[in-house]
C-alpha positions as CSV (number, residue, x, y, z in Angstrom):
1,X,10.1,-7.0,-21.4
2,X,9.3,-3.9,-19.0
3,X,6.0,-4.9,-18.4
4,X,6.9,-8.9,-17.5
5,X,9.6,-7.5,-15.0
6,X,7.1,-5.3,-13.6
7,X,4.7,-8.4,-13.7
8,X,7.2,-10.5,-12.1
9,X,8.5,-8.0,-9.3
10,X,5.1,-7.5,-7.8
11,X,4.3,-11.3,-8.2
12,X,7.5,-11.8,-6.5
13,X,6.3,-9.3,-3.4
14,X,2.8,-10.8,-3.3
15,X,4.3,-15.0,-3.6
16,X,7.0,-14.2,-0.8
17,X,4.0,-12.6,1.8
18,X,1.9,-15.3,1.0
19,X,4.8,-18.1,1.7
20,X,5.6,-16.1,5.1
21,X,1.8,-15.5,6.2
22,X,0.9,-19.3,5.3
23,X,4.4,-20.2,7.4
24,X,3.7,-17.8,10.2
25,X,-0.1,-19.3,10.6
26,X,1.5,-22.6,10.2
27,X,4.3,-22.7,13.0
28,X,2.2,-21.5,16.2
29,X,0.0,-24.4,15.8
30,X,3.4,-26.8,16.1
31,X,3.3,-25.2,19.2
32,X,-0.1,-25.3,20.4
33,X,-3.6,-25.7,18.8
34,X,-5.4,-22.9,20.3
35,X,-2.9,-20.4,19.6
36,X,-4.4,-19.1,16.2
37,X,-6.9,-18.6,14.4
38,X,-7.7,-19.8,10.9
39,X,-8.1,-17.5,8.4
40,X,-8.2,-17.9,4.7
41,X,-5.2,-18.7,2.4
42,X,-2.7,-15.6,2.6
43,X,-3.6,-13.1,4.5
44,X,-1.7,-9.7,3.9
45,X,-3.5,-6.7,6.3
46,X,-6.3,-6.1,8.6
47,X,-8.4,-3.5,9.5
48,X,-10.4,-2.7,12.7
49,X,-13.6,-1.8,13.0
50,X,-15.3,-1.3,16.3
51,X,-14.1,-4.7,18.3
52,X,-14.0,-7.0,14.7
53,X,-10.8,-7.4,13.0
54,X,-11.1,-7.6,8.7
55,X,-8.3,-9.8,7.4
56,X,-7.7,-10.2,3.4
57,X,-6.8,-13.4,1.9
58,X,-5.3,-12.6,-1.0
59,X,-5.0,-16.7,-1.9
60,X,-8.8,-17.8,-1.2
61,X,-10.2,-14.1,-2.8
62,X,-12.0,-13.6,0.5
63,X,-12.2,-11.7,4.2
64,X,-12.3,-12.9,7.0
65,X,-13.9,-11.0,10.1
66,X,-12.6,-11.9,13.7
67,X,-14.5,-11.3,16.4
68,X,-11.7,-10.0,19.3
69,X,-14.2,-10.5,22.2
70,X,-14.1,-14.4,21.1
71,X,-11.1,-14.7,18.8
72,X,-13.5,-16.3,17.1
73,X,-13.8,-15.8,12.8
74,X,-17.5,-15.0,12.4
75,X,-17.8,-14.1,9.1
76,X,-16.3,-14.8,5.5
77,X,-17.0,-12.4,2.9
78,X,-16.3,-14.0,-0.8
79,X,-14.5,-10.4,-2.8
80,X,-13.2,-10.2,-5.6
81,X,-9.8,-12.4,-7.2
82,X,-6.6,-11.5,-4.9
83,X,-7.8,-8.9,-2.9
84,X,-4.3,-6.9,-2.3
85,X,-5.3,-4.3,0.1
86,X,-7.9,-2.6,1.8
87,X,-9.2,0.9,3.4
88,X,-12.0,1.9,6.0
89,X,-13.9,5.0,4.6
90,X,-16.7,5.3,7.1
91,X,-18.3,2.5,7.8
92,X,-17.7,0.9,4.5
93,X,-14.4,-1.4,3.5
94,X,-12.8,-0.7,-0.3
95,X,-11.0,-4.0,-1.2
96,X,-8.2,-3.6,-3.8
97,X,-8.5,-6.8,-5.7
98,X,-5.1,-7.1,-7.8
99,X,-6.2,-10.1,-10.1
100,X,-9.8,-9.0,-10.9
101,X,-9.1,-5.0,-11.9
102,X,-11.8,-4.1,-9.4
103,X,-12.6,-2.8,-5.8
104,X,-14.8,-4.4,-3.5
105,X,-16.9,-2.7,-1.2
106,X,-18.0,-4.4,2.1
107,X,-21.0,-2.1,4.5
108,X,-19.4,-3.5,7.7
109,X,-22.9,-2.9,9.6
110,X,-24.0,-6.4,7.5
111,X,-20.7,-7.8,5.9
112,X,-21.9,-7.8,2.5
113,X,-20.4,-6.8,-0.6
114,X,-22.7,-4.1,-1.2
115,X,-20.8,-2.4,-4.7
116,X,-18.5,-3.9,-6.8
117,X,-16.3,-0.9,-9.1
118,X,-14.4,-1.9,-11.9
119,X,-11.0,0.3,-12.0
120,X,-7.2,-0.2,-13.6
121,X,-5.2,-3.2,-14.1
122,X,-4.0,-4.6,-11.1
123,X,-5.1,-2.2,-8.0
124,X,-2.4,-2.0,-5.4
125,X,-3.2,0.3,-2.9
126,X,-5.7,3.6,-2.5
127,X,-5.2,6.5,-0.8
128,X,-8.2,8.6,0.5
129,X,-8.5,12.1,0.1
130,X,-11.9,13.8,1.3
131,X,-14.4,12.0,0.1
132,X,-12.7,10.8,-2.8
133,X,-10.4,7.1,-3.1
134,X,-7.3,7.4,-5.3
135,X,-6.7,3.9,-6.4
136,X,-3.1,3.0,-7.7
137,X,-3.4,0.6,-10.5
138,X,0.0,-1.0,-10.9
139,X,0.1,-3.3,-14.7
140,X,-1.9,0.2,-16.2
141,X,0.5,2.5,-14.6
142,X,-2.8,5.0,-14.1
143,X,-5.0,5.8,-10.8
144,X,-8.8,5.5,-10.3
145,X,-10.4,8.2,-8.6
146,X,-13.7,7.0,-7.2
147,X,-16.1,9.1,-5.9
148,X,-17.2,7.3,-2.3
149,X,-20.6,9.0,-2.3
150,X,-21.6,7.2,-5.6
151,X,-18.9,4.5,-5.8
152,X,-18.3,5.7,-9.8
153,X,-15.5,6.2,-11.0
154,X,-14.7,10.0,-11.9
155,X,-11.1,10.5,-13.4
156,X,-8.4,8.1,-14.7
157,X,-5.2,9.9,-14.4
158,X,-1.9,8.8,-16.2
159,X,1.2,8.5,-13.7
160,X,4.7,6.6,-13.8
161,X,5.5,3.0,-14.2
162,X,4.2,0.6,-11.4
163,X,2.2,3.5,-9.2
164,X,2.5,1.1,-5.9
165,X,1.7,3.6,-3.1
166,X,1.2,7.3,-2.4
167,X,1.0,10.2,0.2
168,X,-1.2,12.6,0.7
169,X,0.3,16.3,1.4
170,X,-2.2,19.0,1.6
171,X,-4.4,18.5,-2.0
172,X,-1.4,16.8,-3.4
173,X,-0.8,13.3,-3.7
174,X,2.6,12.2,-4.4
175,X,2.4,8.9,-6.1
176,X,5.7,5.8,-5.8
177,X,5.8,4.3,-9.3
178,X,8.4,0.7,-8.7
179,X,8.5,0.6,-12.2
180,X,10.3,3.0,-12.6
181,X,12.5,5.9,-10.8
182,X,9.9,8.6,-10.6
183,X,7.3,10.1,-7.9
184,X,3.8,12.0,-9.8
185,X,2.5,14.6,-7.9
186,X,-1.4,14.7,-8.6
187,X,-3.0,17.9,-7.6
188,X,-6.6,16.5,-6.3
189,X,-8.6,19.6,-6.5
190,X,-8.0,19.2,-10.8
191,X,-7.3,15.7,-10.9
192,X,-4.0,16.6,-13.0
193,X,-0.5,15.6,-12.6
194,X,2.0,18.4,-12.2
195,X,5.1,17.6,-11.6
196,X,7.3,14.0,-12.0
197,X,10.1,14.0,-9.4
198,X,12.9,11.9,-10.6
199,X,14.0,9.9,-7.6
200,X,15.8,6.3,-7.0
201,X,15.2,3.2,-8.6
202,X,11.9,1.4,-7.5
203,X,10.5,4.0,-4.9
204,X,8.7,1.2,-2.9
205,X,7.3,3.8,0.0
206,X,7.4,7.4,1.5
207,X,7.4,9.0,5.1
208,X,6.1,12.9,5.2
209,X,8.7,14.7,8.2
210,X,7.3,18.4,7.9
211,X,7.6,19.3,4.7
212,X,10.3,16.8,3.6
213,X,9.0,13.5,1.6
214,X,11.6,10.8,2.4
215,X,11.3,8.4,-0.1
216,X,12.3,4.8,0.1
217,X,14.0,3.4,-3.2
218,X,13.8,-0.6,-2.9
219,X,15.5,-0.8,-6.1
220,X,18.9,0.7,-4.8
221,X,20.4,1.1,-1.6
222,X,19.2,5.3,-1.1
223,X,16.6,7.3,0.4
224,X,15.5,10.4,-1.3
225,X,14.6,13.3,0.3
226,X,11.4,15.8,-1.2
227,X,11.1,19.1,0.2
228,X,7.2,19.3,-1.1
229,X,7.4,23.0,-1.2
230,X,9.3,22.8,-4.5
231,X,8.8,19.6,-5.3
232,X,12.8,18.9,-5.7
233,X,15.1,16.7,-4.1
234,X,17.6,18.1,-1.6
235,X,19.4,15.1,-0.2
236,X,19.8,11.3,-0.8
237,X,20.9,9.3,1.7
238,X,22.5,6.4,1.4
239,X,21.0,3.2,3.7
240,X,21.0,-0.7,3.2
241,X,19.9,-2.7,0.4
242,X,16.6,-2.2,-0.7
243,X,15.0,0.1,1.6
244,X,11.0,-0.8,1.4
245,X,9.8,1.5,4.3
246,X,10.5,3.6,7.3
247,X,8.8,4.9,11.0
248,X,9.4,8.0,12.1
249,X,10.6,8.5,15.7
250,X,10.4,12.1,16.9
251,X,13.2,13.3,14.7
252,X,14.7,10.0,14.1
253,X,13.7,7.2,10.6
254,X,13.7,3.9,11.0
255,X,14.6,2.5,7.4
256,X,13.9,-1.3,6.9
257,X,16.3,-2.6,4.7
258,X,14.7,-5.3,2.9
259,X,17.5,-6.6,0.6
260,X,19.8,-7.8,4.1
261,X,19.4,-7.9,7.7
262,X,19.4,-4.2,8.5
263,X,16.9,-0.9,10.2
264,X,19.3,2.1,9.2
265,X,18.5,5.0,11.5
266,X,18.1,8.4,9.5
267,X,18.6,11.9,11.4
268,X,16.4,13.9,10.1
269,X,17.5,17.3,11.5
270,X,21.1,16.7,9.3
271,X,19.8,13.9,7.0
272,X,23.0,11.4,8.3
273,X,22.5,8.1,9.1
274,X,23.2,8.0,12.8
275,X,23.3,3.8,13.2
């Protein structure tokens, strides 16, 4: 039962982007024609490199590459099945491919898939740290470490429910697992989890403010705060419904409350929400 909700939740994230990217290519060419371009089916992020623009389509399992000089799509590169995410690492793209349990890797200098590395079940998202990729695979509730000099990977290390995302502090890498209510603190130099900080329910995303890891729990209505010096948490602030992520402003975080129609606005000098 744990493991279809988890199943369903993320399915639910990834159906509801792909409705509202297919809908957002969809409307501006009510308007006008020339006002988009086509991509493939669902496309969740880009990435630029240089003056071309790298867009993932998680429904057609490809990427497209967008000239900006042009505006023109001059490239499609064929990856691997529901490509979820993706980071630059030199000159080289690593495509998280959620329904295939692998990672793509596209040289950028020829648009080819030049590696193909088979990791957990259902990579998320990947956080880089040195030379080294720290992929988060959600359904095996474990993270790939892949070495980017040989594209092998190195380590499988055991986290939470649901690892989603993470952030890097110093050598540590705090990891969000939205299957359940914790936050695994991986110390990269060993490749070793030590400490779990129990937090709210589904911690979707955090934002690092000095020393303090604010922690956004989509699952409830709070923000948890870390202080990543003792790995406890001092406050938790209560927001709107679902908070998925924040921005910092100068001392000021911007809280987007995904369950209504609210941005609560955290002070992060007394931890109050100011509006």
């Amino acid at each position: 039962m744990k493991n279809f909700q988890k199943n369903s939740l993320v399915s639910f994230i990834l159906l509801v982007s792909l409705v509202f990217s297919n809908l957002f290519t969809f409307l501006p060419k009510l308007v006008s024609a020339s006002s988009s371009i086509s991509v493939g089916a669902g496309p969740q992020y880009s990435i630029l490199v240089g003056t071309d623009i790298y867009v993932n389509n998680y429904g057609s399992n490809n990427v497209s590459v967008i000239n900006t000089n042009t505006n023109a799509v001059t490239d499609t590169i064929t990856v691997g099945t529901g490509p979820a995410s993706m980071i630059l690492v030199g000159s080289y793209i690593y495509v998280m491919n959620y329904d295939s349990t692998d990672v793509s890797v596209i040289d950028t200098n020829t648009n080819t898939v030049t590696d193909t590395i088979t990791v957990g079940n259902r990579p998320f998202n990947a956080t880089l740290a040195g030379t080294d990729l720290y992929v988060m695979n959600y359904d095996s509730s474990d993270v790939s470490v892949i070495d980017t000099n040989t594209n092998t990977v190195t380590a499988t290390i055991t986290v939470g429910s649901g690892p989603y995302n993470a952030t890097l502090v110093g050598v540590d890498l705090y990891v969000n697992n939205i299957g359940d209510t914790s936050v695994s603190v991986i110390d990269t130099n060993t490749n070793t989890v030590t400490d779990t900080i129990t937090v709210g329910t589904s911690p979707y995303s955090s934002t690092l403010v000095g020393t303090d890891l604010y922690v956004n729990n989509g699952g409830d209505t709070s923000v948890s705060v870390v202080d990543t010096n003792t790995n406890t948490v001092t406050a938790t602030i209560t927001v709107g419904t679902s908070p998925y992520n924040s921005t910092l402003v100068g001392t000021d975080l911007y809280v987007n409350n995904g369950g209504d129609t609210s941005v609560s606005v955290v002070d992060t000098n007394t931890n109050t929400v100011t509006a």
